[in-house]
C-alpha positions as CSV (number, residue, x, y, z in Angstrom):
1,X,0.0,0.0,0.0
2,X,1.3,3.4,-1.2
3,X,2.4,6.1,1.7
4,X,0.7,9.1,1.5
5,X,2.9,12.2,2.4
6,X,1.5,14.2,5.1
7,X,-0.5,17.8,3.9
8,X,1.4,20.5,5.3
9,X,0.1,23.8,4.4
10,X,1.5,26.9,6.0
11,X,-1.4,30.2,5.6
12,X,1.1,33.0,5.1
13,X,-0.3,36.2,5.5
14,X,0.1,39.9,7.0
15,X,-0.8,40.8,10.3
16,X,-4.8,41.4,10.2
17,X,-5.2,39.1,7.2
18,X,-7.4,36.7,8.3
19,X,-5.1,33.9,9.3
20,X,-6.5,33.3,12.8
21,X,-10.3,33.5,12.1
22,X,-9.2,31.2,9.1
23,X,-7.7,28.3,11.7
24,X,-10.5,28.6,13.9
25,X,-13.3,28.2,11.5
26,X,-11.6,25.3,10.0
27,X,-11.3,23.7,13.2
28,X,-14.8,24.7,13.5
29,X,-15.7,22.9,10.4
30,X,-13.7,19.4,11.2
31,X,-16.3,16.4,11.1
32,X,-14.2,13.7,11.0
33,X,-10.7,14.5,12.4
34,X,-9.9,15.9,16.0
35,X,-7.6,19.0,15.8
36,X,-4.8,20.0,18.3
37,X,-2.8,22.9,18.6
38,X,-4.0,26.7,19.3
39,X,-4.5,29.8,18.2
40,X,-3.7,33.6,19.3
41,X,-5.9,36.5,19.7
42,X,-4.9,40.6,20.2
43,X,-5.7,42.0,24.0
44,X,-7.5,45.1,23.3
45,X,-7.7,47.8,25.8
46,X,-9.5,50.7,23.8
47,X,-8.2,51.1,20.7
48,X,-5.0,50.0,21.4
49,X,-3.3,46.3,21.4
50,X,-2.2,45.7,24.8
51,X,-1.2,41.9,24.1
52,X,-1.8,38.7,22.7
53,X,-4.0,35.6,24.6
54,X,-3.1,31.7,23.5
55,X,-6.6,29.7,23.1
56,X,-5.6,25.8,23.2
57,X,-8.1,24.2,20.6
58,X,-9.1,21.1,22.9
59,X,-10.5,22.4,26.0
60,X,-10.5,26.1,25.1
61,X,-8.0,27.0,28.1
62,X,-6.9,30.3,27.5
63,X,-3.5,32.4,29.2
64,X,-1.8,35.8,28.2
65,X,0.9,35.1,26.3
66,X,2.2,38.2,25.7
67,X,1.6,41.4,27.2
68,X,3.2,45.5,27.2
69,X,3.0,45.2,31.4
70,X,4.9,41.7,31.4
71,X,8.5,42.6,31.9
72,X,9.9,39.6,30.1
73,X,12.9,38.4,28.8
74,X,12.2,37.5,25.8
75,X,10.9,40.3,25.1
76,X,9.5,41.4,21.2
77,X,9.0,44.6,20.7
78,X,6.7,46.2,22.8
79,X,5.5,43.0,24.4
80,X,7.2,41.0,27.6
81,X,6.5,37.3,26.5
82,X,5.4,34.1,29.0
83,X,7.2,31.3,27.8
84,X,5.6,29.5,30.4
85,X,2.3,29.8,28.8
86,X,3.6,27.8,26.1
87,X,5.0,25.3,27.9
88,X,1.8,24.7,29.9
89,X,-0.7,25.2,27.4
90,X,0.7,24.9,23.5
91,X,3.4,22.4,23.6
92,X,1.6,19.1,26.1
93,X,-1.1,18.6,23.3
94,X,1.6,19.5,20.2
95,X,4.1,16.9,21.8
96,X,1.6,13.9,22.2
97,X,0.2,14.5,18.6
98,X,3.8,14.2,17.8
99,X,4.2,11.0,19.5
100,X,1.3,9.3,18.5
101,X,0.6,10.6,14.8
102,X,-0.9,7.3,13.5
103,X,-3.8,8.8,16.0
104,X,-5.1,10.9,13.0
105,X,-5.4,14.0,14.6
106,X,-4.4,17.0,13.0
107,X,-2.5,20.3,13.9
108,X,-3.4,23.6,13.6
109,X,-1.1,26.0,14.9
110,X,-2.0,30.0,15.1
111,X,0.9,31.0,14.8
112,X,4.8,30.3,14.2
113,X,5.5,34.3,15.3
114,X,8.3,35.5,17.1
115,X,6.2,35.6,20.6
116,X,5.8,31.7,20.3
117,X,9.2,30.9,19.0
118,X,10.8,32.9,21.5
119,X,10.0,29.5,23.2
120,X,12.9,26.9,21.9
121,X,11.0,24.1,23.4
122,X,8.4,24.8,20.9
123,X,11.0,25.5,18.0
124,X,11.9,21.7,18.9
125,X,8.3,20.4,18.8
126,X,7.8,21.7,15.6
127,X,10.6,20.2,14.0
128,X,9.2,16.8,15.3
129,X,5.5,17.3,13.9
130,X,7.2,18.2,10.6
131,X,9.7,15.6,10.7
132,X,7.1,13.3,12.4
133,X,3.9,11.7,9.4
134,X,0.6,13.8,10.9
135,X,-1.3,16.7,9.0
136,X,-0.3,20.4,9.9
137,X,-1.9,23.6,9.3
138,X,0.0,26.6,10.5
139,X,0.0,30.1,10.1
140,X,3.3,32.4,9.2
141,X,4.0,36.1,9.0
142,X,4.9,37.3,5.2
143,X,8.0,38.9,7.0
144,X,11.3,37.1,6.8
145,X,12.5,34.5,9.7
146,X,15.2,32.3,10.0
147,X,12.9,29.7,11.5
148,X,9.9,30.1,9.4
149,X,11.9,30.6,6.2
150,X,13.4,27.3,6.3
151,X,10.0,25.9,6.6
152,X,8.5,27.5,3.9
153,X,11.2,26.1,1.6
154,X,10.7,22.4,2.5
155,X,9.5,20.5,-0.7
156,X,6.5,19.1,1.1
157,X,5.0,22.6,1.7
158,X,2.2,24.2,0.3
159,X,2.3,27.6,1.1
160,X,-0.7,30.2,0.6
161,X,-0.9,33.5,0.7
162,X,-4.0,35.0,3.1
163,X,-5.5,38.2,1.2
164,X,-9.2,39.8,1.4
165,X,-9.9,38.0,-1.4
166,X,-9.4,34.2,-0.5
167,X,-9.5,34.1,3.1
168,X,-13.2,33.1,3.3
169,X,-13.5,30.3,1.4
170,X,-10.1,29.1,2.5
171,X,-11.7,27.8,5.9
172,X,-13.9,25.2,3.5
173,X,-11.2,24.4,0.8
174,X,-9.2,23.2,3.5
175,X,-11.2,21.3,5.6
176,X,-12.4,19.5,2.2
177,X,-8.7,19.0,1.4
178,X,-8.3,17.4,5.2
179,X,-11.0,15.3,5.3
180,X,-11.5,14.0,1.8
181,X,-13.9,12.8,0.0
């Protein structure tokens, strides 16, 4: 019987694009496969971005990731990062789904930014899941990153670009691609 090479799509896309609401109404629209992984949301106070919140998909638990008030290190620009917040939240369900891919889940991840991969531990875990046979669906600024550039130029990669124009049908499209027929 004939392998079939893992889908690995990266949703690259400015800041604003659409890539989170993209991740979570795909996960949304899952029938037959259980998604792991997270996504991240802007803290608003006002008008103003204040921070960033991480959402785990399974179980909805939700922490501050990044925030102008924490004092870090790291920090990325204006923001004092948690790295414990990844460790507690993101990387427990990433690492099992690497362990145990032949379990069929898939992973969304929202997003391979510089906040999360300030977090080596979590560079590390997603070299596994790429290395490793399961479905990933990840999101990626357009801007230039060591990390996320040698990603993008892996052969198994499809890489599309968010705009106005795609991003909501892409939610659909993927989850047909995911599931099959």
């Amino acid at each position: 019987m004939e392998h079939e090479m893992p889908t690995r799509i990266l949703l690259e896309g400015r800041p604003g694009a659409g890539k989170t609401t993209i991740v979570r109404r795909l996960a949304a629209l899952l029938r037959t496969r259980r998604a792991v992984g997270f996504t991240t949301e802007e803290i608003r106070h006002g008008g103003t971005r204040s921070g960033f919140a991480l959402e785990t998909l399974e179980g909805g638990l939700q922490a501050v990731l990044a925030h102008v008030d924490f004092p870090g290190p790291p920090r990325v620009g204006r923001y004092g990062v948690d790295l414990g917040v990844m460790e507690r939240l993101a990387l427990p369900p990433l690492r099992s789904a690497a362990a145990d891919p032949a379990h069929g889940d898939l992973v969304l991840i929202d997003e391979l930014g510089r906040m999360e991969l300030a977090c080596t531990a979590f560079q590390d875990t997603v070299r596994c899941l790429f290395e490793s046979d399961i479905d990933i669906v990840a999101t990626v600024h357009a801007h230039s990153d060591p990390f996320t550039d040698t990603l993008k130029q892996r052969p198994d990669i499809t890489l599309v670009q968010v705009t106005r124009t795609n991003r909501d049908a892409l939610p659909e499209d993927l989850a047909a691609r995911l599931e099959g027929p």
